[in-house]
C-alpha positions in Angstrom: -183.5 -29.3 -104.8 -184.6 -28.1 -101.8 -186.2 -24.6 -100.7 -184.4 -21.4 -100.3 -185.4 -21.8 -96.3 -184.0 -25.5 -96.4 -180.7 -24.3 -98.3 -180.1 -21.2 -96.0 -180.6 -23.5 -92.8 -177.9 -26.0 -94.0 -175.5 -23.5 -95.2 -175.6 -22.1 -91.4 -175.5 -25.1 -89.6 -172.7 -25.4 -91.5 -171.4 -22.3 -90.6 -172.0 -23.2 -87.0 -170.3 -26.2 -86.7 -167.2 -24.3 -88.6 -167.0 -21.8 -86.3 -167.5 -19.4 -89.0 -168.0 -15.4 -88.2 -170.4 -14.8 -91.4 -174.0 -16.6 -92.0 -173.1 -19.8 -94.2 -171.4 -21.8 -96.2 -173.0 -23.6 -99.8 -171.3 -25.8 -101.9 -171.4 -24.9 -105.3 -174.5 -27.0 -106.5 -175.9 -25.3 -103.1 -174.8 -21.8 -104.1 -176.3 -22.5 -107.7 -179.6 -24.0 -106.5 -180.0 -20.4 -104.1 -178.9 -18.3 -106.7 -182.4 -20.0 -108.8 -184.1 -19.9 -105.8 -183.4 -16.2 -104.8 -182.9 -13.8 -108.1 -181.4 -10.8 -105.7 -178.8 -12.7 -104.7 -175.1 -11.6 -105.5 -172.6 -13.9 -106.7 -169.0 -12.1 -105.7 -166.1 -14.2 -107.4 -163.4 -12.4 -105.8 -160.8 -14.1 -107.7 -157.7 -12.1 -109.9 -158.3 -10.9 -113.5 -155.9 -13.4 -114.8 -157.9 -16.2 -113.0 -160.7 -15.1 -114.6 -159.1 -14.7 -118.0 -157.1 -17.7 -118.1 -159.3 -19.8 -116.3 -163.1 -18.8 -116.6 -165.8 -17.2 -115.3 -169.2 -17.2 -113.7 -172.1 -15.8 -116.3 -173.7 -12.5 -113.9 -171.2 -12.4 -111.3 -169.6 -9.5 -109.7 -166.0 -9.4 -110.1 -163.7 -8.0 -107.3 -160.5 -9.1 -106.6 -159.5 -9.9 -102.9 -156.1 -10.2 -104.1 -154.1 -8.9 -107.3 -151.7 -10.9 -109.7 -149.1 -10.9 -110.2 -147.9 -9.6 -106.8 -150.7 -10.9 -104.5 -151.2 -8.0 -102.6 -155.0 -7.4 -101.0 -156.9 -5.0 -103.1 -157.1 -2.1 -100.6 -160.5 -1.3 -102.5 -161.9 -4.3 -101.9 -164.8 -3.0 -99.4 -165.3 0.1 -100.9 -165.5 -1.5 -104.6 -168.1 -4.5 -102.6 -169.7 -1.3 -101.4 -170.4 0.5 -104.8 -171.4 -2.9 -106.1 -173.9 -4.7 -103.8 -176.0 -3.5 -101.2 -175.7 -4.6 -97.8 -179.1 -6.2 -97.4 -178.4 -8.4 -100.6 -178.1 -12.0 -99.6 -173.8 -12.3 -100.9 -172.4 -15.3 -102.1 -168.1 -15.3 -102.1 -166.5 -17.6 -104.8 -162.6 -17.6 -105.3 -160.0 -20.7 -106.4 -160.5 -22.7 -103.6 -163.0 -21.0 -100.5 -160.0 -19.7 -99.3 -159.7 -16.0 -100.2 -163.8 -15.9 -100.4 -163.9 -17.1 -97.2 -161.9 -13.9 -96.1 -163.7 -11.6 -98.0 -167.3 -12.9 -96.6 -165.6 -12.4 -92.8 -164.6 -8.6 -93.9 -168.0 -8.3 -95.2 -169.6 -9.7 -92.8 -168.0 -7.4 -89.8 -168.6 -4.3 -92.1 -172.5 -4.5 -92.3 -173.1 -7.1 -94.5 -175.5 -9.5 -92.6 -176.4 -12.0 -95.5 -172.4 -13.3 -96.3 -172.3 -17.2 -97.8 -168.7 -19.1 -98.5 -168.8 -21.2 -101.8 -167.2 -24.0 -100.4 -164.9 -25.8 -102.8 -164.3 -22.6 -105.1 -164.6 -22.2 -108.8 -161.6 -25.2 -109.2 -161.6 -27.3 -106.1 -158.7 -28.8 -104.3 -155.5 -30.2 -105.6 -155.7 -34.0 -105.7 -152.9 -36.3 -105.5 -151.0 -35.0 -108.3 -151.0 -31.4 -107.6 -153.9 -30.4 -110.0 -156.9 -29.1 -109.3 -160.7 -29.5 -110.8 -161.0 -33.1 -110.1 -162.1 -32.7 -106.6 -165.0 -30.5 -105.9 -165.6 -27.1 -107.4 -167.9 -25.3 -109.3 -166.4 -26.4 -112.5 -166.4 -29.8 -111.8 -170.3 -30.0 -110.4 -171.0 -29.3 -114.1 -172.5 -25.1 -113.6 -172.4 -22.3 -115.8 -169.3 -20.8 -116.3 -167.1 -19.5 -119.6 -163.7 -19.4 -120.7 -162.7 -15.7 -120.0 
């Protein structure tokens, strides 16, 4: 485990090297080893209510939805509900399926006053492997962290 300094310093060379708008990007164990390190900081899982139901969740994590099932559409709310939630000066860590959708919620964030904005690389289940299935590469999940079926 390194120090919050250490952690913060990867995650935006990382960033960097990217070419990513917001300041970082942790991988789960990263994001978990922060969120120890740094009690003020937010986990955001912006993932749907049925992924959180069906699939689990993270114990003291915000939940907004970047995206609604079953249609998909973008929660029109989402910066005003981020807003209500989690104050700009908080240091905000993103967590969806796969880094995808948190990655564009930490880029709206990030260009609407949030200065602090971290990607959970990976996601809550990973990437699909081979055989189309997903938490047996990378993840949250699958780096063994706290989380609950919904």
């Amino acid at each position: 485990m390194g120090t919050l300094s250490e952690l913060l310093t990867l995650a935006h060379e990382r960033a960097e090297s990217l070419g990513l708008p917001y300041q970082g990007a942790l991988t789960p164990a990263e994001t978990w080893q922060v969120m120890q390190l740094a009690p003020g900081a937010k986990l955001v899982d912006v993932r749907t209510r049925a992924e959180l139901d069906w699939v689990g969740r993270v114990p003291g994590a915000i939940e907004i939805e970047w995206k609604s099932y079953p249609s998909m559409q973008e929660n029109p709310n989402f910066l005003a509900q981020l807003k209500h939630q989690v104050d700009p000066e908080a240091l905000v860590l993103f967590l969806c399926r796969s880094a995808v959708r948190s990655d564009s919620a930490a880029r709206l964030a990030g260009a609407n006053g949030y200065a602090n904005c971290y990607n959970v690389l990976e996601g809550f289940e990973g990437d699909k492997d081979a055989n189309n299935q997903r938490n047996r590469i990378g993840g949250w999940r699958l780096a063994g962290l706290p989380w609950y079926q919904g």
